[in-house]
Backbone and ligand atoms as CSV (ligand in chain L), in Angstrom:
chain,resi,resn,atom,element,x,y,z
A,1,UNK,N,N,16.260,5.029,2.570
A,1,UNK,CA,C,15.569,4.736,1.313
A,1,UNK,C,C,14.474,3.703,1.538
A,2,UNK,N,N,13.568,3.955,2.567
A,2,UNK,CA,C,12.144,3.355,2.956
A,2,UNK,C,C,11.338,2.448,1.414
A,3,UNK,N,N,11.271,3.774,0.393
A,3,UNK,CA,C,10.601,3.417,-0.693
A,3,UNK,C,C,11.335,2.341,-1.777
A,4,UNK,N,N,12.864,2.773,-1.596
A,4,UNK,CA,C,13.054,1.630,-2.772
A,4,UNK,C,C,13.024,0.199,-1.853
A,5,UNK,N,N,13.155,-0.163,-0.695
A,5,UNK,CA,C,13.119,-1.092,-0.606
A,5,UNK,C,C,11.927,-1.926,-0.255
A,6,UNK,N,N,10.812,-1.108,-0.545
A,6,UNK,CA,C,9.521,-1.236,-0.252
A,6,UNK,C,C,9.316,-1.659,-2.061
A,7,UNK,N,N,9.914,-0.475,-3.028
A,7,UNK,CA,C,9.735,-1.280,-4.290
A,7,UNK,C,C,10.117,-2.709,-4.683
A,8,UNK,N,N,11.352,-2.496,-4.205
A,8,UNK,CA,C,12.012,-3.889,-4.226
A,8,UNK,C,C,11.175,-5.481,-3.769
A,9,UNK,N,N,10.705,-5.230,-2.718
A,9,UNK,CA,C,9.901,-6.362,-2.972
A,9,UNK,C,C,8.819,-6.299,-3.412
A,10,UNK,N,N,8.016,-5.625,-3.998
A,10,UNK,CA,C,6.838,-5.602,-4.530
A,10,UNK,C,C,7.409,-5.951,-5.881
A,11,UNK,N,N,8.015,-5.364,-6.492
A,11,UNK,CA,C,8.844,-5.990,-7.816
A,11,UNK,C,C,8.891,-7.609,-7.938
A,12,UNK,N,N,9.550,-7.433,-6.580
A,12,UNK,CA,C,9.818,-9.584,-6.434
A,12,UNK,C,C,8.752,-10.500,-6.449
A,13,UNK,N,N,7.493,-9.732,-6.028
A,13,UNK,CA,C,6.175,-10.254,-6.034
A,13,UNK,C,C,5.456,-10.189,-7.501
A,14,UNK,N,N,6.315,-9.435,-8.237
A,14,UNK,CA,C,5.262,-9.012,-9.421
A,14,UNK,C,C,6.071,-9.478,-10.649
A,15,UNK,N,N,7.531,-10.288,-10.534
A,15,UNK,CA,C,8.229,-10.781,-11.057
A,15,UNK,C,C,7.929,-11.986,-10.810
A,16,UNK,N,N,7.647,-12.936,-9.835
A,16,UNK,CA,C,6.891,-13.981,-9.483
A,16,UNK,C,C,5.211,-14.589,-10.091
A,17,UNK,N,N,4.632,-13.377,-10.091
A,17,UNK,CA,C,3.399,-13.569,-10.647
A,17,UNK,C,C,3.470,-13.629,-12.039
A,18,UNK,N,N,4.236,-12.362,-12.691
A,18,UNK,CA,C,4.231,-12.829,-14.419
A,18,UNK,C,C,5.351,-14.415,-14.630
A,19,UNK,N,N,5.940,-14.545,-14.009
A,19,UNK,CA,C,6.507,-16.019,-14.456
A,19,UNK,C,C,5.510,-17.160,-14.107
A,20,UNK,N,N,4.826,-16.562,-13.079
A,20,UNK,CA,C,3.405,-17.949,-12.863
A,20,UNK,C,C,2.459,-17.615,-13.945
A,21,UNK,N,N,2.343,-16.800,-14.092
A,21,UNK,CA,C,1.629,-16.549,-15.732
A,21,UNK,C,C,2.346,-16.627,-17.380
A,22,UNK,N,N,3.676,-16.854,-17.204
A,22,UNK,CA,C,4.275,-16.789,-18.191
A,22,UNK,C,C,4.134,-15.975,-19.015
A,23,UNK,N,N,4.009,-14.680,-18.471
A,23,UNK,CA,C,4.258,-13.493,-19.107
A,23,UNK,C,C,5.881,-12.462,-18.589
A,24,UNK,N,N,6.428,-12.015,-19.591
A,24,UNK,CA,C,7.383,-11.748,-19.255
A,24,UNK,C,C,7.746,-9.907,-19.467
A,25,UNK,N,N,6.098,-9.196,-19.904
A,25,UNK,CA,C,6.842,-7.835,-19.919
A,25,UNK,C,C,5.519,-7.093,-18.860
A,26,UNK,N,N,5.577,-6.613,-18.117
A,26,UNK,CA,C,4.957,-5.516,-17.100
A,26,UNK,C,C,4.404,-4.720,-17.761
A,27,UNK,N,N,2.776,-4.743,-17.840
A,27,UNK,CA,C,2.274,-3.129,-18.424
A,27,UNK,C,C,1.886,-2.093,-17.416
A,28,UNK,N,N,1.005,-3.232,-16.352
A,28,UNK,CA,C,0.782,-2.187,-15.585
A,28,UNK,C,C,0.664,-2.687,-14.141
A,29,UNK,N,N,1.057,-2.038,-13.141
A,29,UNK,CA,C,1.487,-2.328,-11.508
A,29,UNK,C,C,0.089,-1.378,-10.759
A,30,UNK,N,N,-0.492,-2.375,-9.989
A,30,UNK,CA,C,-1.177,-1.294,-8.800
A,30,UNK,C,C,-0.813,-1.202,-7.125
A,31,UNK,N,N,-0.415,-0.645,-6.944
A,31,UNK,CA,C,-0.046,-0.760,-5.411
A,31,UNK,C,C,-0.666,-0.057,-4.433
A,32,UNK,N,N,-1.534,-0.626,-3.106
A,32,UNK,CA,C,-2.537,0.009,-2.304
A,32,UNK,C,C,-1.165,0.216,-0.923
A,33,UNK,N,N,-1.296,1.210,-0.459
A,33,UNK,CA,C,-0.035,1.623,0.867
A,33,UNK,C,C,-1.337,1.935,1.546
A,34,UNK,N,N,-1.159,2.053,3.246
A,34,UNK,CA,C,-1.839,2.276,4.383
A,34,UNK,C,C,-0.919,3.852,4.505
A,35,UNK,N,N,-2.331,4.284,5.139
A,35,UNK,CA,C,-1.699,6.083,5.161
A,35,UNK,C,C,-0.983,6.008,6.471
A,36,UNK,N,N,-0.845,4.811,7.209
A,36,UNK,CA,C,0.043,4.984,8.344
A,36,UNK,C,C,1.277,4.746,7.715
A,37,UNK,N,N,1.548,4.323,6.705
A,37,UNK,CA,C,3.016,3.745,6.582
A,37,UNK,C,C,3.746,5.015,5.628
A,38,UNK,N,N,3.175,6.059,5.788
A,38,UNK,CA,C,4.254,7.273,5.409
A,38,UNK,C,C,4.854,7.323,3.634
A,39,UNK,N,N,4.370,6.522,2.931
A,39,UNK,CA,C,5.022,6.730,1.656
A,39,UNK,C,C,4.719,7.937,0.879
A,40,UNK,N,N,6.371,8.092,0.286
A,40,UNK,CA,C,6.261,9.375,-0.453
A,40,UNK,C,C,5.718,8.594,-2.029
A,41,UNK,N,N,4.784,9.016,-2.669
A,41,UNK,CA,C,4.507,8.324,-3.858
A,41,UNK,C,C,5.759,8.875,-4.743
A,42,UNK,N,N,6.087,10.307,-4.772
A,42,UNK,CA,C,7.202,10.613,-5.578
A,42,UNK,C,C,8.360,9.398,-6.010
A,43,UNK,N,N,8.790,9.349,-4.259
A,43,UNK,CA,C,9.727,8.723,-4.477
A,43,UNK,C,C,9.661,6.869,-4.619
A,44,UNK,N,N,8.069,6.712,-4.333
A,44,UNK,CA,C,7.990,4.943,-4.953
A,44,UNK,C,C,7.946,5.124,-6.832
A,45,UNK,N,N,7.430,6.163,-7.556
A,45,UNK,CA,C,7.652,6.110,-8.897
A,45,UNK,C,C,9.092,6.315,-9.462
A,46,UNK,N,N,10.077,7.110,-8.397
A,46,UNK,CA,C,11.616,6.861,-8.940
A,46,UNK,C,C,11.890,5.824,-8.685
A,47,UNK,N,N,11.893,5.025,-7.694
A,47,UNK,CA,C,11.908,3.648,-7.430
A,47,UNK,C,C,12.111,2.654,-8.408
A,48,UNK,N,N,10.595,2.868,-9.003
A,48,UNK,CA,C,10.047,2.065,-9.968
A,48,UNK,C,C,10.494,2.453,-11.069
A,49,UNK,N,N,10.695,3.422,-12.086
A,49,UNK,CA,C,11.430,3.721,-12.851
A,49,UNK,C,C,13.176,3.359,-12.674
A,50,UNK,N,N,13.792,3.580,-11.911
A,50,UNK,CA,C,14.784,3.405,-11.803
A,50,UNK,C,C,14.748,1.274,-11.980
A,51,UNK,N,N,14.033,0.622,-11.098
A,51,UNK,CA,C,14.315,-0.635,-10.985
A,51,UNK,C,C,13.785,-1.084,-12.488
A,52,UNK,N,N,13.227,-0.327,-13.375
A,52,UNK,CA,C,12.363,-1.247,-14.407
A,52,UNK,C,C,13.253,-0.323,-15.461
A,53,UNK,N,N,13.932,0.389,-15.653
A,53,UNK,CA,C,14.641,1.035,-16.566
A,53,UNK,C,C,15.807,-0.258,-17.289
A,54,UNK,N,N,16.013,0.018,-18.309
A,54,UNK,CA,C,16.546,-1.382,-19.398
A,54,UNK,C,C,16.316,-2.909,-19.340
A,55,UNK,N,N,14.975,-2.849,-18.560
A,55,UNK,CA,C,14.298,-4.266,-18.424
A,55,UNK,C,C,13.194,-3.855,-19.579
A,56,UNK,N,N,12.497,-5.418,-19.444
A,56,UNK,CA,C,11.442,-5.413,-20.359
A,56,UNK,C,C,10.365,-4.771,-19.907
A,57,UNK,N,N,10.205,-4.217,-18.955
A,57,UNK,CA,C,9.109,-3.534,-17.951
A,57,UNK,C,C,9.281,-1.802,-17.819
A,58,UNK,N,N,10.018,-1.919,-18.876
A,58,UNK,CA,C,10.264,-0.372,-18.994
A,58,UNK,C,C,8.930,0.617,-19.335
A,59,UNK,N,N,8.720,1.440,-19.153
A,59,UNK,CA,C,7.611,2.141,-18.919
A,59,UNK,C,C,6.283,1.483,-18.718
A,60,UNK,N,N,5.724,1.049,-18.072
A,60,UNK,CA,C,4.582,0.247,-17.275
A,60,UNK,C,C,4.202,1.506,-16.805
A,61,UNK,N,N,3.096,1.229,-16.215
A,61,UNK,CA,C,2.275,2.277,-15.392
A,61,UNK,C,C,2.169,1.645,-13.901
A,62,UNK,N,N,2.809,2.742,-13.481
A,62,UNK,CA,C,2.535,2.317,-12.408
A,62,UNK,C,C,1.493,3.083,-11.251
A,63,UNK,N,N,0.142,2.630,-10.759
A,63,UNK,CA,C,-0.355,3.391,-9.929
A,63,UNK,C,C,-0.237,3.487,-8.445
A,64,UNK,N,N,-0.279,4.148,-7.758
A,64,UNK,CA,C,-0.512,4.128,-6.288
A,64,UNK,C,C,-1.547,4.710,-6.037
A,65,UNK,N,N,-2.330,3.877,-5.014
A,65,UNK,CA,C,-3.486,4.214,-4.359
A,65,UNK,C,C,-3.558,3.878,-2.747
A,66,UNK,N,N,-3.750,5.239,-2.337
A,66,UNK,CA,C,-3.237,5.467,-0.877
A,66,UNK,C,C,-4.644,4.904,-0.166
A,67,UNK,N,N,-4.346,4.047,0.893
A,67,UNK,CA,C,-5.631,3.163,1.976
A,67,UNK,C,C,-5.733,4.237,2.900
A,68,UNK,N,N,-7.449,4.558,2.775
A,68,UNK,CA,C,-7.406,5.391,4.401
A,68,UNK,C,C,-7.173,4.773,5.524
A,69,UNK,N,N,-7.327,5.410,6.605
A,69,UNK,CA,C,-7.269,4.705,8.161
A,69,UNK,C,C,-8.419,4.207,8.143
A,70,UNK,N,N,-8.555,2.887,8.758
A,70,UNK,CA,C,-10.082,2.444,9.373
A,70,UNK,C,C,-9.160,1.889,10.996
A,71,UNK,N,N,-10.228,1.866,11.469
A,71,UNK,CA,C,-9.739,1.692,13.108
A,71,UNK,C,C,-11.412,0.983,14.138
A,72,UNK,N,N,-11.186,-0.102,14.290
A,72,UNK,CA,C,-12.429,-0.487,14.939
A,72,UNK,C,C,-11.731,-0.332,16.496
A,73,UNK,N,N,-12.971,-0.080,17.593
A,73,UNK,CA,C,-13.055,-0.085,18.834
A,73,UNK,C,C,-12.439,-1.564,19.627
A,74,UNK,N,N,-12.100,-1.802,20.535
A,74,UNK,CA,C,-11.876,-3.207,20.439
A,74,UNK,C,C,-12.746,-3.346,22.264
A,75,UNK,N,N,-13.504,-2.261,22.132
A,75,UNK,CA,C,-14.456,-2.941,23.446
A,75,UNK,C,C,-15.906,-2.306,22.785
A,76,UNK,N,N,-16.179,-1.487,22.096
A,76,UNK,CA,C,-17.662,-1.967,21.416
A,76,UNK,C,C,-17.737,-2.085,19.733
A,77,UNK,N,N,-16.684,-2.352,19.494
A,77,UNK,CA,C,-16.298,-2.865,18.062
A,77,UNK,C,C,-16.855,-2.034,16.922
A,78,UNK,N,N,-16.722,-0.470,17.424
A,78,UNK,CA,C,-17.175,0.344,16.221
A,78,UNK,C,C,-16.342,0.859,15.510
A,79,UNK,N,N,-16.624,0.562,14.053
A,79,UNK,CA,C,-15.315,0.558,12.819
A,79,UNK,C,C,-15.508,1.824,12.304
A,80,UNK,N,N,-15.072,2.894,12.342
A,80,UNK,CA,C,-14.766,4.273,11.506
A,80,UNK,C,C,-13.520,4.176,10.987
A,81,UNK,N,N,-13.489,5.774,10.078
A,81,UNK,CA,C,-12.295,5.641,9.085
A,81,UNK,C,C,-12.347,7.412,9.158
A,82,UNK,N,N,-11.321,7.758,10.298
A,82,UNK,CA,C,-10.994,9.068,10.688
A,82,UNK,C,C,-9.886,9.938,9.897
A,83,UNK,N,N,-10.094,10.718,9.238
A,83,UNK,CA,C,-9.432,11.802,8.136
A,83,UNK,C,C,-8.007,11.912,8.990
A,84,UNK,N,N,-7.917,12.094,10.572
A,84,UNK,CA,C,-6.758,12.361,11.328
A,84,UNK,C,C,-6.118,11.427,11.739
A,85,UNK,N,N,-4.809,10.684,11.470
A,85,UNK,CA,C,-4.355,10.075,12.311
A,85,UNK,C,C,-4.386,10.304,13.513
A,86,UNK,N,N,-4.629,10.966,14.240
A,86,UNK,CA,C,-4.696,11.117,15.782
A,86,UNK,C,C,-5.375,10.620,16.605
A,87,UNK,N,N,-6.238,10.201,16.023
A,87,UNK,CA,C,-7.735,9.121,16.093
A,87,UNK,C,C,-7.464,8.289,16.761
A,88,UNK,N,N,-6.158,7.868,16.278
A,88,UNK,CA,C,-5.822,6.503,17.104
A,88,UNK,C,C,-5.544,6.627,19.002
A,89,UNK,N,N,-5.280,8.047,18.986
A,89,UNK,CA,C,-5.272,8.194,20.579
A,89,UNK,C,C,-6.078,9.154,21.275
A,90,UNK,N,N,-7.199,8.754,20.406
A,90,UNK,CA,C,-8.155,9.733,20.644
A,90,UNK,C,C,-9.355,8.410,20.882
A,91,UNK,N,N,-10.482,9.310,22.300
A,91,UNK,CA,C,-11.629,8.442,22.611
A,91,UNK,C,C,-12.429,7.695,21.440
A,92,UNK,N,N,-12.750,6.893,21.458
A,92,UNK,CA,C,-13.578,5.898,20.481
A,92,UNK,C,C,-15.361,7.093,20.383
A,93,UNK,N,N,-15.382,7.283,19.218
A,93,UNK,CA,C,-16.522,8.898,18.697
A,93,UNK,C,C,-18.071,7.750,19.307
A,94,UNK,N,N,-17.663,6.404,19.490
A,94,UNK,CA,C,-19.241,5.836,19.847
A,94,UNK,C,C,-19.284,5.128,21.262
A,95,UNK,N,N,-18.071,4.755,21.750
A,95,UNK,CA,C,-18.701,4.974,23.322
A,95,UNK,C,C,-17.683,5.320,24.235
A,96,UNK,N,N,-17.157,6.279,23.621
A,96,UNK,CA,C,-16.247,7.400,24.628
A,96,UNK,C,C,-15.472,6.819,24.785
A,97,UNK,N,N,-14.725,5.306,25.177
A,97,UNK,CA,C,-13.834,5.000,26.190
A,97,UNK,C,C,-12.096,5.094,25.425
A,98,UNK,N,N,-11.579,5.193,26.044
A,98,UNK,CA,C,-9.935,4.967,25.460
A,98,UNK,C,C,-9.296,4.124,25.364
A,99,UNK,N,N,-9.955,2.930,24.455
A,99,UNK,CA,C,-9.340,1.699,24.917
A,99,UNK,C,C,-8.528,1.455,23.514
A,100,UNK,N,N,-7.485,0.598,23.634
A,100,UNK,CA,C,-6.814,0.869,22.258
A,100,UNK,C,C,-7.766,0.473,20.917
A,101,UNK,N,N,-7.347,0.655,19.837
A,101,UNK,CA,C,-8.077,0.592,18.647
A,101,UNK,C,C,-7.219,-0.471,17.555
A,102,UNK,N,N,-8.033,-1.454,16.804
A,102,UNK,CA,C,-6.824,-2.259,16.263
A,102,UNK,C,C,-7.336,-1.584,14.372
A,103,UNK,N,N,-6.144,-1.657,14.011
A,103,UNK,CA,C,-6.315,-1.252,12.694
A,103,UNK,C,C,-7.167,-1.944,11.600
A,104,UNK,N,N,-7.674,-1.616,10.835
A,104,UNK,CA,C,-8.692,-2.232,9.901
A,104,UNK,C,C,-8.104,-2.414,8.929
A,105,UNK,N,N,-7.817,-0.928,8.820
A,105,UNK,CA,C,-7.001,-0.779,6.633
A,105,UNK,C,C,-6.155,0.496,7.239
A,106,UNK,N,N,-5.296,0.854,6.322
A,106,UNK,CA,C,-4.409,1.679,6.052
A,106,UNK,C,C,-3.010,0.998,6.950
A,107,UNK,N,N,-2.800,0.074,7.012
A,107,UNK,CA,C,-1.553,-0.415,7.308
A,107,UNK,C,C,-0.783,-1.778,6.319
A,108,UNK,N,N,0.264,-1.313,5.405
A,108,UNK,CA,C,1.047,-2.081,4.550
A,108,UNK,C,C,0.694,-1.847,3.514
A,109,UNK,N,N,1.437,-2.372,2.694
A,109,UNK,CA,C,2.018,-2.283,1.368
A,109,UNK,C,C,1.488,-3.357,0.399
A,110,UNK,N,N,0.355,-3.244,-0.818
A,110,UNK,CA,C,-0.196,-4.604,-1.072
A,110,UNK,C,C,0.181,-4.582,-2.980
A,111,UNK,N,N,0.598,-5.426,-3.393
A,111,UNK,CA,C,0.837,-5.100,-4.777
A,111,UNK,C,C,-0.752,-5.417,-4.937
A,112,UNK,N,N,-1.821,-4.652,-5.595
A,112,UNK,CA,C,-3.241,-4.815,-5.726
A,112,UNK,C,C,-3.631,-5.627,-7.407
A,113,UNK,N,N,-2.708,-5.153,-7.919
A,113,UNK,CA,C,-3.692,-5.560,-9.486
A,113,UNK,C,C,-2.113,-5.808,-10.539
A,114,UNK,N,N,-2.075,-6.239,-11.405
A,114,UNK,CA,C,-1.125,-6.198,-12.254
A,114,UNK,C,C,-1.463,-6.636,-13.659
A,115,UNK,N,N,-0.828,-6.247,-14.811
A,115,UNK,CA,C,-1.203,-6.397,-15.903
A,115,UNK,C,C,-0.112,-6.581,-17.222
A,116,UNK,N,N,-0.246,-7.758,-17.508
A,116,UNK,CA,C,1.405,-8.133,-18.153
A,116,UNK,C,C,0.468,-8.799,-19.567
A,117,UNK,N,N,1.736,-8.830,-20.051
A,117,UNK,CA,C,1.872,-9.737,-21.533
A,117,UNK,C,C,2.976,-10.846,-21.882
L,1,ZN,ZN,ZN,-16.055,2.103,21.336
């Protein structure tokens, strides 16, 4: 269960923020995931329904918005954002070489935006 416990702390983060705001009901949740990290959105909205069901955060909206890959070169530092994961073990498209690639975006889980009362 990857996703609920991926909800689970994003919850803890977003239960934290409305008490630093002193707001206490959830309208709306945004969450940005990296397309390396495999989430099923299905199952982060049962998640979320299930964890916010007979709380005050009961029906909130919750969005997900999936991060593409970006991947810079790390010997001529050219940053693309390749449709294939495979990219990553694949030659660098601007100066051929195979040297590893460090990730830009599409890796983790970010609670992005939130919207309470
Ligand atoms: Zn390169």
């Amino acid at each position: 269960m990857h996703e609920l416990s991926l909800m689970a702390s994003v919850m803890d983060i977003a239960r934290e923020e409305l008490s630093r705001h002193g707001a206490s009901r959830l309208l709306l949740l945004r969450i940005r995931y990296g397309v390396l990290d495999q989430v099923q959105p299905e199952a982060m909205r049962m998640a979320f329904e299930a964890m916010t069901a007979g709380t005050p955060h009961e029906g909130a909206t919750l969005e997900l918005v999936e991060e593409p890959l970006g991947l810079r070169c790390s010997l001529c530092g050219h940053v693309f954002h390749p449709e294939d994961r495979n990219a990553l073990y694949a030659p660098c498209p601007a100066c051929g070489d195979t040297v590893p690639f460090s990730i830009t975006e599409g890796e983790g889980i970010f609670l992005d935006h939130l919207e309470a009362e």
